[in-house]
C-alpha positions as CSV (number, residue, x, y, z in Angstrom):
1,X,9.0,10.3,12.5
2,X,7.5,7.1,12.1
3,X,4.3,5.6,12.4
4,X,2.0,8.7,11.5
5,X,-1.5,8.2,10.1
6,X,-3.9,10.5,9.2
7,X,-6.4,11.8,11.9
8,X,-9.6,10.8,10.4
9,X,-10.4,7.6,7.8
10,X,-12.8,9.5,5.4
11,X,-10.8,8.9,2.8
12,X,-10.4,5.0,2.6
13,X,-11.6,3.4,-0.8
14,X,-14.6,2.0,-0.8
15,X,-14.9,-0.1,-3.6
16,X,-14.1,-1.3,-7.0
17,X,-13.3,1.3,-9.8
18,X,-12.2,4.4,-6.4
19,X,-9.2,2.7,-6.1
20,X,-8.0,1.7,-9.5
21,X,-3.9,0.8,-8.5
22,X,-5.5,-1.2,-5.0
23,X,-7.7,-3.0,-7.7
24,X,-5.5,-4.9,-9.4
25,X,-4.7,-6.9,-6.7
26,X,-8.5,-8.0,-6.9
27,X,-7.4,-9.8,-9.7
28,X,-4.9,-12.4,-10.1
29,X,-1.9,-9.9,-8.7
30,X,0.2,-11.6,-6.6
31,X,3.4,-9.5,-6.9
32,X,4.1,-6.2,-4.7
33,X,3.5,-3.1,-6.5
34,X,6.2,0.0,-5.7
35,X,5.5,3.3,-6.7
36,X,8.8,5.4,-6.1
37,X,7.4,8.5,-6.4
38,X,3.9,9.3,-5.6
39,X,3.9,13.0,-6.1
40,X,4.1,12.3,-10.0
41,X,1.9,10.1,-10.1
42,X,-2.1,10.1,-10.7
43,X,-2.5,7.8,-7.7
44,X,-1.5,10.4,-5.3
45,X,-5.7,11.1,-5.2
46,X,-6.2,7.6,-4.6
47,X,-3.8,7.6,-2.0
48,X,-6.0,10.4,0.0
49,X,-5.7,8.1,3.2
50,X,-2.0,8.3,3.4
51,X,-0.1,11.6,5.7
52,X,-0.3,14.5,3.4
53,X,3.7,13.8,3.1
54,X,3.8,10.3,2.0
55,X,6.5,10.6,-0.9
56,X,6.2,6.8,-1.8
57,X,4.3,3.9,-1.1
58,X,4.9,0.3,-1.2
59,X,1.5,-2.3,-1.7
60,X,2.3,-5.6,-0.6
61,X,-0.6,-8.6,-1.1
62,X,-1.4,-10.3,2.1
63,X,-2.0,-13.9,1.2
64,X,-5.5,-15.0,2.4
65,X,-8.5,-17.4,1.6
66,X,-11.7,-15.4,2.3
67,X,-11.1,-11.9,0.9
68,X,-8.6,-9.5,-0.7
69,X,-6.1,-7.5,1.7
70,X,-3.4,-5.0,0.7
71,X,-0.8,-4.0,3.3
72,X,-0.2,-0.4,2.1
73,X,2.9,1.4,3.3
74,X,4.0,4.7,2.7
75,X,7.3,7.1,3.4
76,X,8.1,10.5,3.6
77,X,11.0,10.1,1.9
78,X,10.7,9.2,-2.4
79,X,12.4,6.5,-3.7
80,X,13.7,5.0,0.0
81,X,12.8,1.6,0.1
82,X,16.1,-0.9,-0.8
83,X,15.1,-4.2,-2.0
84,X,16.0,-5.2,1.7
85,X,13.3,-3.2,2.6
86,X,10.7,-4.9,-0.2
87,X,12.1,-8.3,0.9
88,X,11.3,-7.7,5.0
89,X,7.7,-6.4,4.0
90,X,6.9,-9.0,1.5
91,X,7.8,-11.4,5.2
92,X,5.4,-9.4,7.1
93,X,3.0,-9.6,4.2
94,X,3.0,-13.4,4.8
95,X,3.0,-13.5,8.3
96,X,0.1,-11.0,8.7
97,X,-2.0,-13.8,6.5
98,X,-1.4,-16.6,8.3
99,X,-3.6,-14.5,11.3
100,X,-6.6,-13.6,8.9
């Protein structure tokens, strides 16, 4: 199915050193980051805001002038996203910034 999202928002992070993989975008990271399969990885904890069966997850920067914003996406399936896929988001990514 798509477009599920957790029921409640309690666990968003909420600020630097919680969400040490969203952080490095506070930085000077301006290139997506792709992790294939989040199961394996120690970032599945900080990912606690994603549906319990997100297998992957995709974070995208959104280019903007007043604050840092990371389009987060997730899929229940590991290792699913083509470079197509990266490509298309990386668009939306853009376009989302020119509206913040």
């Amino acid at each position: 199915r798509a477009g599920l999202v957790p029921s409640s928002s309690s666990g968003l992070p909420l600020g630097a050193g919680d969400a040490p993989i969203i952080d490095r975008f506070r930085g000077d990271l301006k290139k997506e980051t792709y992790l294939p399969t989040l199961q394996a990885l120690p970032g599945k904890k900080e990912f606690t805001y994603l549906p319990p069966n997100t297998q992957e997850a995709l974070l995208l920067p959104v280019p903007s002038s007043s604050s840092t914003i990371v389009l987060v996406l997730g899929s229940s399936q590991a290792k699913s996203f083509t470079p197509r896929d990266v490509a298309w988001c990386q668009a939306l990514a853009a376009r989302v910034g020119t509206f913040v």
